[in-house]
C-alpha positions in Angstrom: -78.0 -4.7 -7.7 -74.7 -2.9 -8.0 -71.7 -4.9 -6.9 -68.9 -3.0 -5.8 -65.6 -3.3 -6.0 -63.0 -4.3 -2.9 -61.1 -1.1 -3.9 -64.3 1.4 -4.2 -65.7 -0.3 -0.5 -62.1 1.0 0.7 -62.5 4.3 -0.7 -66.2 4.6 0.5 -64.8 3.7 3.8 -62.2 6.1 3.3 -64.6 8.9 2.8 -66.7 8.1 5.5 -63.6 8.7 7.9 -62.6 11.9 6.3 -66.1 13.2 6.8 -66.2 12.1 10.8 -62.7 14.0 11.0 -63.9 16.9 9.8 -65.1 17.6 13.2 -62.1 17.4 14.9 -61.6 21.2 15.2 -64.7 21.3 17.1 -63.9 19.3 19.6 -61.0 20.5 20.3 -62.6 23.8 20.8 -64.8 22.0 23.2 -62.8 20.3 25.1 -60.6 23.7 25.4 -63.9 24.7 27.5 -63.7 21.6 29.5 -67.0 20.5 28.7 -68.4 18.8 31.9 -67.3 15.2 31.5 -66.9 14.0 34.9 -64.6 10.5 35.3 -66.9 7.8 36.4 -63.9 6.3 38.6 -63.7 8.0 41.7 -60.6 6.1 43.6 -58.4 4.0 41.9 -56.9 1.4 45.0 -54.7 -1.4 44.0 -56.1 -4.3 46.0 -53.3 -6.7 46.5 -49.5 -6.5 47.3 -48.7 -7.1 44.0 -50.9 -4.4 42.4 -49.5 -2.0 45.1 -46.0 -3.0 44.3 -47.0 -1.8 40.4 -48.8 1.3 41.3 -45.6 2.3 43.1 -43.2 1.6 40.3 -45.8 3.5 37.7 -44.9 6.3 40.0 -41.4 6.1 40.6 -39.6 4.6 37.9 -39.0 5.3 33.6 -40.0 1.8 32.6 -42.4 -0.4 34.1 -42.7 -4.3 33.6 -45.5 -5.8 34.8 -45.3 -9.6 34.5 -47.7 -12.6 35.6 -50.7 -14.0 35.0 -53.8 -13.2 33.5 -56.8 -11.6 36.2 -53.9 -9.6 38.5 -55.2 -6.1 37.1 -51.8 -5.3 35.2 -53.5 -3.7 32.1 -56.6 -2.0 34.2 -54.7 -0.6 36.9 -52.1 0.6 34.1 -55.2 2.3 32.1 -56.7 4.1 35.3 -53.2 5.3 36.1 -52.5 6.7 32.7 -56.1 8.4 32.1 -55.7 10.1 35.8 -52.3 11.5 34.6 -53.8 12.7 31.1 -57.1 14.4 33.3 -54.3 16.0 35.6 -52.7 17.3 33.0 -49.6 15.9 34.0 -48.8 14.5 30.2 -50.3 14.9 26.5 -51.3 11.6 25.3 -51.8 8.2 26.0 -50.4 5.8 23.2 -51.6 2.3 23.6 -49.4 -0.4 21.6 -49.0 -4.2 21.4 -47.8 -6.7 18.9 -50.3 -7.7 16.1 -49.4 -11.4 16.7 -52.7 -13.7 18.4 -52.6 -17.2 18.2 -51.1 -17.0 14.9 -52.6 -14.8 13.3 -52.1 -11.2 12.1 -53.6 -8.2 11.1 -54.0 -9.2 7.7 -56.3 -11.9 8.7 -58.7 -8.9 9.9 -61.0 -7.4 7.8 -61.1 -3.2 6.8 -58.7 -0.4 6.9 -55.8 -0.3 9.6 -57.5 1.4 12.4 -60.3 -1.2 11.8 -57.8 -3.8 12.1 -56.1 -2.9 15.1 -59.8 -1.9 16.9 -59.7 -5.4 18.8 -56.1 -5.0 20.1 -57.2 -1.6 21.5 -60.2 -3.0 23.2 -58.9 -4.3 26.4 -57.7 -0.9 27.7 -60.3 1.2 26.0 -62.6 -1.0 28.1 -60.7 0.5 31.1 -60.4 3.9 30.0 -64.3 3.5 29.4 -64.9 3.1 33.5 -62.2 6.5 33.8 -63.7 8.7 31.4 -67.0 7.6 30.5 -67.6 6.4 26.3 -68.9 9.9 25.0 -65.5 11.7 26.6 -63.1 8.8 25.9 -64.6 9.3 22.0 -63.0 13.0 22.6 -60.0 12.2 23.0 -59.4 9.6 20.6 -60.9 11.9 18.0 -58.6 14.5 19.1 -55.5 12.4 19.5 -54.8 12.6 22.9 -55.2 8.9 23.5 -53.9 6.7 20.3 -53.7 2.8 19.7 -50.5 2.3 17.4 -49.5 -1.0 16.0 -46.2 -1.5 17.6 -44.7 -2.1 14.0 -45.4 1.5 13.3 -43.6 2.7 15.9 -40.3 2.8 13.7 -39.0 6.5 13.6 -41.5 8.1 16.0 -40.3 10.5 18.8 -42.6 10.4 21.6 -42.9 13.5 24.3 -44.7 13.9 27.6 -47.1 10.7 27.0 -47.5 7.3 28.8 -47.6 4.4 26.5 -49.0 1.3 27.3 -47.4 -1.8 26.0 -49.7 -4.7 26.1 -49.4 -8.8 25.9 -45.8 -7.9 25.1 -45.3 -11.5 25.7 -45.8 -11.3 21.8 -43.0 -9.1 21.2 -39.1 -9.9 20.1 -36.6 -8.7 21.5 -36.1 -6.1 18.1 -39.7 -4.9 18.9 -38.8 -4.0 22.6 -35.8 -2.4 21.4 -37.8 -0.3 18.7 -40.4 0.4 21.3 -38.3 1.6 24.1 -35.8 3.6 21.7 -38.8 5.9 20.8 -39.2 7.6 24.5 -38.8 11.7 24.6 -38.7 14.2 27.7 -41.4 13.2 30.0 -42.7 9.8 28.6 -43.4 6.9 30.8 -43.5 3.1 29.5 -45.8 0.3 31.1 -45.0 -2.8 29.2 -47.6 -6.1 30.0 -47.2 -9.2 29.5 -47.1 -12.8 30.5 -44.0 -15.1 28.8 -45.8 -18.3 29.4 -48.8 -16.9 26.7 -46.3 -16.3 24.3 -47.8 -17.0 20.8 -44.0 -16.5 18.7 -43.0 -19.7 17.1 -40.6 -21.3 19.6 -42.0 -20.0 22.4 -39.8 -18.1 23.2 -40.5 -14.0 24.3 -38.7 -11.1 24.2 -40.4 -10.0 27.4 -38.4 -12.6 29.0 -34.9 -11.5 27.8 -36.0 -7.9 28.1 -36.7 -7.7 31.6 -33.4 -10.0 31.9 -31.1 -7.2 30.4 -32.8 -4.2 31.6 -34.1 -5.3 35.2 -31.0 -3.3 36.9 -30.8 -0.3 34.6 -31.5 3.4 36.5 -35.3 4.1 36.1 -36.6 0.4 35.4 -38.6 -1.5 37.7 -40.1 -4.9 37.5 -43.0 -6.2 38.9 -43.5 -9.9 39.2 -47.5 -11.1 39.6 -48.4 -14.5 41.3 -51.7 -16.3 41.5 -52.1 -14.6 44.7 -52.6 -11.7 43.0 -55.7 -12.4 40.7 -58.5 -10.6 41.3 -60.9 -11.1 38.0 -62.7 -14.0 39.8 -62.7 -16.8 42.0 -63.1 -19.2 38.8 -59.7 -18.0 37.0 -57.9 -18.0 40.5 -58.8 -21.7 40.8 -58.0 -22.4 36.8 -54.7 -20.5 37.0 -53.7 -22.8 40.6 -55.2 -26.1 39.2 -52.9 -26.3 36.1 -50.0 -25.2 38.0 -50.1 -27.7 39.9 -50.9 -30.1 37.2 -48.0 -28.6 35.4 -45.6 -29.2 38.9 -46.7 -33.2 39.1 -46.3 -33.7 35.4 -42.8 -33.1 35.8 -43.1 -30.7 32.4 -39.8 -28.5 31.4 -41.1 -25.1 30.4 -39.1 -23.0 27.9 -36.4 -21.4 29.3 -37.2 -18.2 31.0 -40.6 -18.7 31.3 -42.4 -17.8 34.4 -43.8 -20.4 36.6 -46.0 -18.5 38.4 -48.5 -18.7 35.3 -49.6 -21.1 32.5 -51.0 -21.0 29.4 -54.0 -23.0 28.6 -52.9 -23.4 25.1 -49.4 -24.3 25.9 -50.6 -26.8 28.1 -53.3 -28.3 25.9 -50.0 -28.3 23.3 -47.1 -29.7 25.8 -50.0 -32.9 26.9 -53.1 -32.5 24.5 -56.5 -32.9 24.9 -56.7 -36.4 27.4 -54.5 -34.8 29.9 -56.0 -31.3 29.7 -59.6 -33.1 30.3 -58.4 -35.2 33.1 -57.7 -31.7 34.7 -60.3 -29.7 34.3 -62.6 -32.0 36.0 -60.1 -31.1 39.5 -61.6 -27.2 39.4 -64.5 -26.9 42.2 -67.5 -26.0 40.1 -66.1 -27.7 36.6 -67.4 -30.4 34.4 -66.7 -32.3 31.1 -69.7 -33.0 29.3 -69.7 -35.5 26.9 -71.5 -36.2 24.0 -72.1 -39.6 22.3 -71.7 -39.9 18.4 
């Protein structure tokens, strides 16, 4: 059997992509018709004071932050706003961008070509366009560019018009990044940036988002919007995780990085900051939760 080569697997791969672009006319021509792709998401209701607090700021303002913890909704209810816009025709494109930084690791531990690389990142809010659009139609657009997941690194130089782009876990981001990211805004382009500081995977740390939001929270056309546990509405079970190590993390008496936010914690900072005994001795608090143990 034929071995090949990594550089011929790249250019078969490469091939293979050229071929499935060669259809792009096509559907451009087809979605000119507006072929009958109805959304599959009627009514898009923020369901706590927090989430209506964000919807009102993704109207109003320039530059959205949305900071908190994970479960509040920040990167779905940023999706289903940005995908009724583009089916309004109110903007072009949707550009969805993050930092390739997760729990140390980068997107040359991934395997494939760039756009493979950076499928995972994308994932989160293609899942969410997904329940908007339906998979076939969503497919549409990405094929014709209208919605676009960018590695935030290649960002550098771009000019971007009438879009909305969707920063996510910016908590991952520098301060350099934000200002490469939010230098790149044209006529008619909205940014929602995500993130939560205390999951910050930089060495340190310490996040950009924090320092960010600091010296741009009072600029014209820049809102804020601060999530609490309150606000979490992926399920019961990570309302109760997200409460039981905050209060763990209040009675231990713990200093977090400076400008962190206290309404949230990070697992993995918190296994780090007290290690595995204390993050056991927790766990067992959570109704419903239980250590197994297994004997050598």
């Amino acid at each position: 059997m034929t071995k090949f080569s990594k550089s011929a697997a790249r250019t078969n791969r490469r091939e293979e992509r050229s071929r499935s672009r060669n259809d792009t006319p096509l559907l451009l021509e087809a979605m000119s018709r507006e072929i009958p792709a109805k959304p599959r998401v009627r009514e898009i209701k923020p369901l706590t004071d927090g989430q209506k607090r964000y919807d009102a700021a993704m109207r109003s303002a320039d530059i959205v932050f949305g900071i908190g913890p994970a479960g509040t909704g920040k990167t779905w209810l940023a999706a289903m706003r940005a995908a009724e816009r583009l089916d309004n025709r109110e903007i072009e494109r949707i550009i969805v961008t993050r930092p390739a930084v997760e729990a140390g690791e980068s997107l040359g531990f991934l395997p494939g070509e760039l756009d493979e690389k950076y499928e995972p990142y994308f994932r989160p809010v293609s899942e969410a366009l997904v329940q908007f659009f339906g998979a076939s139609h969503l497919e549409l657009l990405i094929k014709s560019k209208k919605i676009e997941a960018r590695p935030l690194a290649l960002l550098r130089g771009a000019s971007i018009d009438n879009a909305v782009v969707i920063a996510d876990e910016m908590q991952n981001a520098t301060l350099t990044q934000f200002k490469l990211l939010l230098t790149r805004g044209g006529k008619g382009t909205k940014f929602i940036i995500n993130g939560d500081p205390r999951q910050t995977d930089l060495p340190g740390g310490r996040s950009g988002l924090t320092e960010a939001q600091k010296i741009l929270g009072k600029v014209k056309g820049v809102e804020v919007v601060t999530f609490d546990r309150s606000d979490i509405v992926r399920s019961g079970l990570t309302q109760r995780v997200v409460e039981a190590f905050e209060d763990a993390h209040v009675t231990s008496g713990a200093n977090p990085a400076e400008g962190r936010d206290a309404a949230s914690i990070s697992l993995a900072y918190h296994f780090s900051e007290f290690g595995l005994g204390h993050l056991l001795e927790e766990v067992p608090r959570l109704p419903r939760a239980e250590v197994v143990r297994f004997g050598s």
